[in-house]
C-alpha positions as CSV (number, residue, x, y, z in Angstrom):
1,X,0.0,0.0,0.0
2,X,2.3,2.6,-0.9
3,X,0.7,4.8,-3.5
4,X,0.8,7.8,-1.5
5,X,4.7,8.1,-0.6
6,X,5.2,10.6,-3.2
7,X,3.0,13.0,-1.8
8,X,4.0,13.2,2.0
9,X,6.4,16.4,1.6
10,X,3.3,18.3,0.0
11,X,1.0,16.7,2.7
12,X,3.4,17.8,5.6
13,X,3.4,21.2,4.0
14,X,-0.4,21.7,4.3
15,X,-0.9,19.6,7.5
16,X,1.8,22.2,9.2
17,X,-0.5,25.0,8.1
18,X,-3.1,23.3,9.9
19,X,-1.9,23.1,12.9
20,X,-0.3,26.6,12.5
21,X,-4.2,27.4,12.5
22,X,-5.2,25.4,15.5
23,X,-2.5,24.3,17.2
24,X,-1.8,21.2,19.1
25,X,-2.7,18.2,18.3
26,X,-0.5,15.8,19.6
27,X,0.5,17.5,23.0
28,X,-2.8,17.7,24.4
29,X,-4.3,14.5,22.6
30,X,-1.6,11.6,22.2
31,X,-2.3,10.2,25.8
32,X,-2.1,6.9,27.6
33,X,-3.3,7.8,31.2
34,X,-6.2,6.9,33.0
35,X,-7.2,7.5,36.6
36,X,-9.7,8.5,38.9
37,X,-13.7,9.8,38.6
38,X,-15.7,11.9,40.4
39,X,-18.1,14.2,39.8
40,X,-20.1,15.0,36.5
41,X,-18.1,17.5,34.3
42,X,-20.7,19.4,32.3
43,X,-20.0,19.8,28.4
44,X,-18.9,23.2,26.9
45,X,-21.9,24.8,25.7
46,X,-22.5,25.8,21.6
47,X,-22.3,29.6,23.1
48,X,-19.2,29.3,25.2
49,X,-15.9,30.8,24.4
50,X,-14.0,26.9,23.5
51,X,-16.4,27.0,20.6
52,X,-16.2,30.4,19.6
53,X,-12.8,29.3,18.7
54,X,-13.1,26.1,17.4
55,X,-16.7,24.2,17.1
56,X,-17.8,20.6,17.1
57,X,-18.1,20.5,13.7
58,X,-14.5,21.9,13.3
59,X,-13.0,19.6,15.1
60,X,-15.2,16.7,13.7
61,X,-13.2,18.0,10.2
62,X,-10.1,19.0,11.5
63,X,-9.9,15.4,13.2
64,X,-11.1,13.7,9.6
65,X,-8.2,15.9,7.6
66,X,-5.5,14.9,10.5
67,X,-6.4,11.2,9.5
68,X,-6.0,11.6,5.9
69,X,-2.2,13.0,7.0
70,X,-1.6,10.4,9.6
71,X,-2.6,7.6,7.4
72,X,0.0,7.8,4.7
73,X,2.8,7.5,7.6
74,X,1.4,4.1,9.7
75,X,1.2,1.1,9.7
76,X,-2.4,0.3,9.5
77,X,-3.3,-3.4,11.2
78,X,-5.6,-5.1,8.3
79,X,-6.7,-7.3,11.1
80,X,-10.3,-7.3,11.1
81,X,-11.0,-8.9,13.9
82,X,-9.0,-6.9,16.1
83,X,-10.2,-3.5,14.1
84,X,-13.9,-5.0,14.6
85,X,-13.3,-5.4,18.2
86,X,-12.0,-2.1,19.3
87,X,-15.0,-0.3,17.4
88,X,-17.2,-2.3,19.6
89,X,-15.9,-2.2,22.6
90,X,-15.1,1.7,21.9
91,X,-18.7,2.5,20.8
92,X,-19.9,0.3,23.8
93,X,-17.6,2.8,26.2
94,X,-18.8,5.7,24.2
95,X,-22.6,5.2,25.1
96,X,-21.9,5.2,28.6
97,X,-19.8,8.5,28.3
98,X,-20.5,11.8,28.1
99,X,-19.6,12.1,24.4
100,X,-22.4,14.3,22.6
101,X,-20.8,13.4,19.3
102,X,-20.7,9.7,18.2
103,X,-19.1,9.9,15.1
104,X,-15.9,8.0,15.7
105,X,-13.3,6.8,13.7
106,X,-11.3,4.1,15.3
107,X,-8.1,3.3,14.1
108,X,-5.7,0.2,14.8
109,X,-1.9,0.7,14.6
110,X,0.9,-1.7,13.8
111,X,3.4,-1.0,16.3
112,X,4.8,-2.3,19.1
113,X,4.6,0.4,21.8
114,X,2.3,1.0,24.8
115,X,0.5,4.0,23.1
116,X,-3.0,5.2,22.3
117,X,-4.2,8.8,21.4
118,X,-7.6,10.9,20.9
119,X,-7.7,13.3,18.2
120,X,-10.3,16.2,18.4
121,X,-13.3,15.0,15.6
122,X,-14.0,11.7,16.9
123,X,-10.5,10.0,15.8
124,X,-9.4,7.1,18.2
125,X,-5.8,5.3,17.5
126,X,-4.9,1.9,19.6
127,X,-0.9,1.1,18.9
128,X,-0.8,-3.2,18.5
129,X,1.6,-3.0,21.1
130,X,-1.3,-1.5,24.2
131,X,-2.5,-5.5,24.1
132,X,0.9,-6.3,25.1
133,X,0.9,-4.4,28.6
134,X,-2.8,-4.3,29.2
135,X,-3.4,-7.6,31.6
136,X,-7.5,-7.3,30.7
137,X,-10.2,-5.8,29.0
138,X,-10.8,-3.6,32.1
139,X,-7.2,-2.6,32.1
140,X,-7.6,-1.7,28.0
141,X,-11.0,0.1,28.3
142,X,-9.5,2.1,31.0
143,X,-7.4,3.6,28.3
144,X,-10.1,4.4,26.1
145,X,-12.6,5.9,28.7
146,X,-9.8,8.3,29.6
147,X,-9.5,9.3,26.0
148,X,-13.0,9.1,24.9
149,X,-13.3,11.5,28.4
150,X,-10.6,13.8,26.6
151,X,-13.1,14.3,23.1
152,X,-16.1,14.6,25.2
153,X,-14.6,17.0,27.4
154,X,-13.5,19.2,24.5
155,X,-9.9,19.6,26.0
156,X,-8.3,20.6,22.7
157,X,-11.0,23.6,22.2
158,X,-9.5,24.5,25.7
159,X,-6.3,24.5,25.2
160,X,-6.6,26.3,22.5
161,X,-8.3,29.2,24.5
162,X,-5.4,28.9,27.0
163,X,-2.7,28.5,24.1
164,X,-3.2,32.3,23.0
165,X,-1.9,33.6,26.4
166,X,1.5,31.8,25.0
167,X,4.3,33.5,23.4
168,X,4.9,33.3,19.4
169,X,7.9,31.7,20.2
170,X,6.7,28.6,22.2
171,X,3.8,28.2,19.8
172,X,6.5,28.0,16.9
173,X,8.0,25.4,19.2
174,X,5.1,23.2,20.0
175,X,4.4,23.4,16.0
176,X,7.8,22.3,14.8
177,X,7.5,19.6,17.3
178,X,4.9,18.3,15.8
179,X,5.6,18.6,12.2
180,X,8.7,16.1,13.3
181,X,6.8,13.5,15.4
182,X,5.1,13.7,11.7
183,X,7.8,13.4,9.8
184,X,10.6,11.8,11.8
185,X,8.7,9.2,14.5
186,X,7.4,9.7,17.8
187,X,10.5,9.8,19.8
188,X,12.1,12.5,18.6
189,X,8.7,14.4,18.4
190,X,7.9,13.5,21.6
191,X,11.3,14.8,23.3
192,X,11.4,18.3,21.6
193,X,7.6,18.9,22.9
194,X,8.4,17.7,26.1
195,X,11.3,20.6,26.0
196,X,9.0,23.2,24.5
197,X,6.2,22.5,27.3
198,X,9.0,22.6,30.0
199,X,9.8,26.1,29.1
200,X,6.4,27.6,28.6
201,X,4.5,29.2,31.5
202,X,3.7,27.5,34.4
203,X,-0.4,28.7,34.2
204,X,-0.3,25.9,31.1
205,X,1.0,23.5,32.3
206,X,-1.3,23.7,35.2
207,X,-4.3,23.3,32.8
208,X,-2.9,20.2,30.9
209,X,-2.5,18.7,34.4
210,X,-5.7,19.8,35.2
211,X,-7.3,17.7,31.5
212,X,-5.7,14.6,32.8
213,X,-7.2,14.4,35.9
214,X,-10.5,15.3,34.8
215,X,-9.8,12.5,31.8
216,X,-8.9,10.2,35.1
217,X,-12.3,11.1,36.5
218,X,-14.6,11.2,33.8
219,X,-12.6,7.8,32.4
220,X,-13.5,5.8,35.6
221,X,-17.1,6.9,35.1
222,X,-17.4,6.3,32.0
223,X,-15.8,2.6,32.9
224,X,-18.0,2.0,35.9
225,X,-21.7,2.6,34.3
226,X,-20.7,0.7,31.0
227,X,-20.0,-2.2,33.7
228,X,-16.3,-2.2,33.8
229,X,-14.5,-2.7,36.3
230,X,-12.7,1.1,37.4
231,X,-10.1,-0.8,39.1
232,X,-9.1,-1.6,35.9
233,X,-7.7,2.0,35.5
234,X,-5.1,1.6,39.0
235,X,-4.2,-1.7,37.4
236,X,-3.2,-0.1,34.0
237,X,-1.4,2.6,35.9
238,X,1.2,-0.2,37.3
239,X,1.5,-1.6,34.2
240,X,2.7,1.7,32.8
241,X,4.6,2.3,36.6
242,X,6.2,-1.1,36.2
243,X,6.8,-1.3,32.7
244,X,9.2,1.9,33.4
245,X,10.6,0.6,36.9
246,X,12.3,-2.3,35.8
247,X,13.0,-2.1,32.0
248,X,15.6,0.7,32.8
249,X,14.8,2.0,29.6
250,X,12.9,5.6,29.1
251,X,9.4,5.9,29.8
252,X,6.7,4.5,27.0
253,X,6.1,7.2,24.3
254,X,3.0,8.9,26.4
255,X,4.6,8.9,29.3
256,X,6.8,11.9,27.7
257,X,3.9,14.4,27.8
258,X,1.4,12.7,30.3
259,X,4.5,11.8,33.2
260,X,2.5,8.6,35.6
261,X,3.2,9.2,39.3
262,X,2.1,6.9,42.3
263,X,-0.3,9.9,43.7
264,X,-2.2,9.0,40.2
265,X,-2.4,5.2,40.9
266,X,-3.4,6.0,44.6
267,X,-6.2,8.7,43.0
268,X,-7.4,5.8,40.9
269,X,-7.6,3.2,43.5
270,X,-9.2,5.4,45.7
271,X,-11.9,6.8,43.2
272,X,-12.7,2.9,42.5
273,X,-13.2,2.4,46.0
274,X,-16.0,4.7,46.0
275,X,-18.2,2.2,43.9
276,X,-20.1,-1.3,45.5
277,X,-17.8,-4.3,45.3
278,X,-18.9,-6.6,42.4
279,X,-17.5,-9.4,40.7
280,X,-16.4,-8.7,37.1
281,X,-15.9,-11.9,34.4
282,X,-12.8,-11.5,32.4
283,X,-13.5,-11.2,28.4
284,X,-12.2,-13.8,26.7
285,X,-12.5,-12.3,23.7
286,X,-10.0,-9.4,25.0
287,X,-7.2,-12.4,25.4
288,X,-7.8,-14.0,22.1
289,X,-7.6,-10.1,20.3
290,X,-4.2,-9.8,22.6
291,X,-3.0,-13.0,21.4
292,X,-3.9,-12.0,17.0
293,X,-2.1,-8.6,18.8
294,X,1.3,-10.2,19.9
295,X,1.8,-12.5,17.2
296,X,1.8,-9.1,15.0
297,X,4.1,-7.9,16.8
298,X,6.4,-10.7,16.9
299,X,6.4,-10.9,13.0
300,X,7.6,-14.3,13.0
301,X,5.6,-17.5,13.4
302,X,8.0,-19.5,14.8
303,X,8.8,-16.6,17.8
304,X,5.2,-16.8,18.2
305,X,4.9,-21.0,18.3
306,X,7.7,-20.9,20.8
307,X,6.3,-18.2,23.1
308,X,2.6,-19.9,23.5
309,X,4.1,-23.6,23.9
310,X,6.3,-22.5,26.9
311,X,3.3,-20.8,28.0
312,X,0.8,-24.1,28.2
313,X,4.1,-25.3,29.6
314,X,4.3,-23.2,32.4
315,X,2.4,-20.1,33.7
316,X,-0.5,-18.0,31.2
317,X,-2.5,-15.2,31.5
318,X,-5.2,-17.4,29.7
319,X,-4.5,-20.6,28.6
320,X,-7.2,-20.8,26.4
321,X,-5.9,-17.6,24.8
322,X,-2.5,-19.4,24.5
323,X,-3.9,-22.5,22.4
324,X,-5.7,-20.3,20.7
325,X,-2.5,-18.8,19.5
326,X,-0.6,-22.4,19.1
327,X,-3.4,-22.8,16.4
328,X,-2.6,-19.7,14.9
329,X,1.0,-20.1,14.7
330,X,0.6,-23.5,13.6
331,X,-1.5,-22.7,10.7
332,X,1.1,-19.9,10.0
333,X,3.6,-22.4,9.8
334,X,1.8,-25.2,7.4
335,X,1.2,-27.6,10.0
336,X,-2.7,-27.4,9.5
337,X,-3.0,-31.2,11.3
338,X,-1.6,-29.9,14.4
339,X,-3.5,-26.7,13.5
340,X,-6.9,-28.4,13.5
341,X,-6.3,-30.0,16.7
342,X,-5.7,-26.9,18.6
343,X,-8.1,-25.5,17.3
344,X,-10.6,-28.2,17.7
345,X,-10.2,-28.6,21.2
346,X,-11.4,-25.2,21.1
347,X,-14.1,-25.3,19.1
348,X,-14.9,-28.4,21.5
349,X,-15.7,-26.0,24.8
350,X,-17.1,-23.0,22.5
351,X,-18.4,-23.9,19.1
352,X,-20.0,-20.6,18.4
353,X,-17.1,-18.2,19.4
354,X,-17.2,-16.3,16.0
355,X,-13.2,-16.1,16.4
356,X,-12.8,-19.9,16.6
357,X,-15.1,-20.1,13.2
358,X,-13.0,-17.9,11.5
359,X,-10.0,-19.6,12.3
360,X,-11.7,-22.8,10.9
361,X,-12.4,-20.9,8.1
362,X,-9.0,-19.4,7.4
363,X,-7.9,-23.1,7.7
364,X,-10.3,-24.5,5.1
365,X,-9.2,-21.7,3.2
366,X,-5.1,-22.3,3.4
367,X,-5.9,-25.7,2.3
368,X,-7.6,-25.1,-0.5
369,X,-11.2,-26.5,0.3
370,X,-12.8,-23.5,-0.9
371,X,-16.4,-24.6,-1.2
372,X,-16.0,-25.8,2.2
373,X,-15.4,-22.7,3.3
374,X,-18.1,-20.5,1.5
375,X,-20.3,-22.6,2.9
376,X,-19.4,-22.5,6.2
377,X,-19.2,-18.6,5.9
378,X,-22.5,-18.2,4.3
379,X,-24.0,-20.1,7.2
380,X,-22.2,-18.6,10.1
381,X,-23.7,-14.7,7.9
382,X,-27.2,-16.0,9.1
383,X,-26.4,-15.9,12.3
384,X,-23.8,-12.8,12.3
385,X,-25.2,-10.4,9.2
386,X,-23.6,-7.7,8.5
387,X,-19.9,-9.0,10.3
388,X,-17.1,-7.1,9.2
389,X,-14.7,-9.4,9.6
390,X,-16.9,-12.5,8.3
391,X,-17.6,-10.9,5.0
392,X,-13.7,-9.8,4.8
393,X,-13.0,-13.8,5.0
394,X,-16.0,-14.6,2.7
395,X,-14.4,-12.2,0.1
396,X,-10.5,-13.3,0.3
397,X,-12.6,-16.9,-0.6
398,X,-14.1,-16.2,-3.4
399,X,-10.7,-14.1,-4.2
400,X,-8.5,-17.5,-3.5
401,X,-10.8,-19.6,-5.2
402,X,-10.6,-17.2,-8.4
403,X,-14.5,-16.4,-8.5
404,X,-13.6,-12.7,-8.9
405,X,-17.3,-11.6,-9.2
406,X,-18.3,-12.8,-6.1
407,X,-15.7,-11.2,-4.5
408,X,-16.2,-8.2,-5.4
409,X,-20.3,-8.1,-4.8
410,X,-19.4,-8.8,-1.2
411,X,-16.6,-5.8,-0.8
412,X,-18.9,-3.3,-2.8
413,X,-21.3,-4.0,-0.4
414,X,-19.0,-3.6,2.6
415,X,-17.8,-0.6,0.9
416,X,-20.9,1.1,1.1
417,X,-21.3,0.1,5.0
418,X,-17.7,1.1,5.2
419,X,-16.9,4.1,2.8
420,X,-13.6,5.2,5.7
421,X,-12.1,1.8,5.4
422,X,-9.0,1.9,3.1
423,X,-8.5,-1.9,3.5
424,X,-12.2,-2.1,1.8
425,X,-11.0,0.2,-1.0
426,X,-7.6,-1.5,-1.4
427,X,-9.1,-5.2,-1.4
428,X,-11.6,-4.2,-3.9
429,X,-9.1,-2.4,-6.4
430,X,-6.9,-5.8,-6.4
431,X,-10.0,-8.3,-7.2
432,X,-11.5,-5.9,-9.9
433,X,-8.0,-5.8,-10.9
434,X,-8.1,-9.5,-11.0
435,X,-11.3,-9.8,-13.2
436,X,-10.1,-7.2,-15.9
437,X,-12.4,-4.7,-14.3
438,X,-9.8,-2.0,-15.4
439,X,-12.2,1.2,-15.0
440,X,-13.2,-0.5,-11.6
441,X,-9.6,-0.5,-10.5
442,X,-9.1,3.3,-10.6
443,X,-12.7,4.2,-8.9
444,X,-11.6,1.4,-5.9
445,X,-7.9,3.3,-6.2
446,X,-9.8,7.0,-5.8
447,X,-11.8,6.1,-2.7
448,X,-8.6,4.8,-0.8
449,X,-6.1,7.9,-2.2
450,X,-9.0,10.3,-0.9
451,X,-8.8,8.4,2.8
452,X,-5.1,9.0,2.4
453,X,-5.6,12.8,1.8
454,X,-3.8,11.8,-1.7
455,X,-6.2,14.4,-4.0
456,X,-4.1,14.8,-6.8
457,X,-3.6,10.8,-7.1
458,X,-7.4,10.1,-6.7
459,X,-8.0,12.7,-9.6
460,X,-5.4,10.9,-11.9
461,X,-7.1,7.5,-10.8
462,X,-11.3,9.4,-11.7
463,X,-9.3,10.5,-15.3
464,X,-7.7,7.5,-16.1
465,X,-11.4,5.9,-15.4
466,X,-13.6,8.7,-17.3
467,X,-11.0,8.4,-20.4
468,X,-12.2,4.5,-19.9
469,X,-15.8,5.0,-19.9
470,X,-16.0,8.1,-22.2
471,X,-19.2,6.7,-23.7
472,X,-20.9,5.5,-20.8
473,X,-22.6,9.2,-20.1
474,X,-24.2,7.5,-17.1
475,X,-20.6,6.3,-15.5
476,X,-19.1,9.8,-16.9
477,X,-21.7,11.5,-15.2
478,X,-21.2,9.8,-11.6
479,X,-17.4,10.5,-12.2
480,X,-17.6,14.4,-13.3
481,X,-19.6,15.0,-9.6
482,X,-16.7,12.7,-7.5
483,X,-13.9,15.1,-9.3
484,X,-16.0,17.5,-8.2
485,X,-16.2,16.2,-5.0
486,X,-12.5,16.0,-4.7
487,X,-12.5,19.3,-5.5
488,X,-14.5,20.6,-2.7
489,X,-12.9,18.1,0.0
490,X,-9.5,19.5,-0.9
491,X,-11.1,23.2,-0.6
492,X,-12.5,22.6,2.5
493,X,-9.1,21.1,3.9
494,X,-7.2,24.5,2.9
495,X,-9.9,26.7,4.4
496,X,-8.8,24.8,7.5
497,X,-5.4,26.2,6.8
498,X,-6.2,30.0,6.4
């Protein structure tokens, strides 16, 4: 998926006007921490003076035209079971919150450290590597609340507002600090804000500690009504405390801006204590994403076999989790026998876990049994219509099994469920590819350059299609009003910059 590359230093140009507009984005919204609730915060009002500078709707832009940016410079996860999972659990958190907006856009990140952010608009990024330190769901959706708390709370509105009592020379500084965690990775970005916010004036700093701690607050709220356990948010704090005590390394990337101290972890115990003890049962669904998690990380199937057989061996977090990912790696490996057993054994004690099925599937799939396959999909879709992740796997079937029509009938379909989803775009580019649907290719190809923020590539990719389907009026028609729409997209992104 690298289309875009040629476009970044263009990109970075205009995404540095943006934020020469509005300011930070990263400093006040790349966050990690979690403690504490309390009292309800009430919202900013439509009149008040956070929205005088920036409104919802702003924001809900800004956040879309950050992501177009961000995109081209990740490593997206095309997991879609993992993606599928943190949109659930997310919107589940989100309904218990005191979001007013609910017009997210969750994102999953391959990458190996602790990290998470909010970005004003809605956007919500989870780095692979959070399932790595996170012990539970509770412990995960601690991190969430507190930045689902930080868009609901509008802190980047009001930071702004407190931002113009700064000088023009530590604005400059927070702006070229972002511009490299942009351009040149998170740890050098991270490092020359952390330098810029030590030297500004004290009154801000003040402020940003006073968003965390109403993050921590609203966060454990948030967690406790949606039936989480809020001691899941102390938990996560000595996670993050231990994972810097005895690594002797420097503090995971959030810890730069949002610094963890035990006063925090006390806060968030204490704040816990305030609701009824209850029993809470562990997700089992949070270990088995964790496991599809590390085995990303480790990039290596064999790392991956070794690390979950010394785990039955020995000690496991959950040792179904652990066979679950000795199937995987397995599988991974060719040794779909010993695969099937794993598996099996699993499918034995839960034979309607959708995550089991799919690993059946996948299975069928590697060996070839095709029909087998489809079948199983199509009957699993009767009980589970509409699953992301299900249709994705019914889709690469029909693409194995070279019924390139088919394929593509299910991803136009989930493409119009799913018109933010550059894997949809990307998948459904290669199969019309595939089936010599030539115009098709550059239509698929425009949808995933515009969620790239890649306007001058999806206009080449409409042309290339209209010059294809000059005497289709209907088809030339549809395409003269997307130009158009690139048109206006790519307007309203450089009013954002004025």
């Amino acid at each position: 998926m690298s289309y875009i590359t040629a476009y970044l230093r263009t990109y970075l140009t205009v995404l540095f006007k943006l934020f020469n507009r509005y300011t930070l984005i990263a400093v006040t919204l790349t966050v990690l921490t979690v403690s504490t609730q309390s009292a309800n915060i009430k919202l900013p009002s439509l009149g008040d003076s956070t929205s005088a500078i920036v409104s919802p709707q702003k924001e809900h832009e800004l956040g879309r035209a950050w992501l177009m940016a961000y995109r081209s410079r990740i490593h997206e996860s095309n997991d879609t079971l993992l993606l599928n999972y943190l949109e659930r659990l997310i919107s589940k958190l989100s309904l218990h919150s005191q979001l007013q907006d609910h017009r997210l856009e969750v994102i999953a990140i391959n990458n190996p450290s602790m990290n998470a952010f909010a970005v004003p608009g809605g956007v919500i990024g989870v780095h692979t590597g959070l399932f790595n330190y996170a012990k539970s769901e509770d412990q995960l959706s601690s991190v969430l609340s507190h930045e689902i708390a930080h868009l609901s709370q509008r802190h980047f509105a009001r930071r702004l507002e407190t931002q113009k009592r700064n000088s023009a020379a530590t604005m400059a500084g927070m702006l070229g600090a972002l511009v490299l965690a942009v351009t040149a990775g998170g740890d050098a970005g991270m490092a020359a804000m952390t330098g810029t916010m030590a030297a500004s004036q004290d009154s801000t700093l003040r402020y940003s500690r006073q968003n965390e701690q109403e993050a921590d607050r609203i966060g454990i709220q948030t967690m406790a009504e949606a039936g989480m356990d809020p001691n899941g948010m102390s938990a996560m704090f000595e996670q993050m405390l231990k994972n810097t005590r005895y690594t002797g390394s420097k503090p995971p990337e959030f810890l730069l801006t949002h610094p963890l101290t035990e006063n925090r972890v006390a806060d968030a115990s204490n704040r816990a204590r305030q609701y009824p003890p209850k029993q809470y049962q562990d997700n089992i669904e949070y270990h088995l994403m964790r496991i599809r998690a590390i085995i990303a990380i480790d990039k290596n199937p064999s790392v991956s076999l070794n690390r979950f057989q010394h785990e039955l061996d020995g000690s496991s977090l959950n040792r179904e989790a652990a066979q679950y990912g000795l199937a995987l790696t397995q599988s991974a490996k060719g040794n779909y026998s010993a695969a099937r057993l794993s598996l099996n054994r699993l499918l034995e004690k839960s034979p309607d876990r959708l995550t089991y099925l799919l690993g059946d599937i996948e299975m069928d799939r590697a060996e070839k049994k095709f029909d087998l396959a489809i079948s199983k999909t199509k009957k699993i879709l009767k009980v589970h219509p509409g699953s992301y992740p299900l249709q994705m796997s019914l889709a690469e079937t029909y693409l194995k099994a070279n019924r390139f029509y088919e394929s593509e009938l299910v991803l136009k379909d989930l493409a119009q469920r799913r018109q933010n989803t550059p894997l949809v775009w990307y998948q459904l580019a290669e199969v019309r590819g595939l089936a010599g649907n030539i115009s098709g290719v550059h239509k698929a190809r425009a949808q995933y350059f515009m969620l790239n923020g890649a306007f001058d590539q999806a206009r080449d990719q409409l042309s290339y299609a209209r010059k294809l389907l000059i005497h289709d009026y209907k088809q030339t028609a549809i395409i003269d009003q997307q130009l158009r729409d690139v048109d206006i997209q790519e307007k309203k992104m450089q009013e954002l910059f004025k």
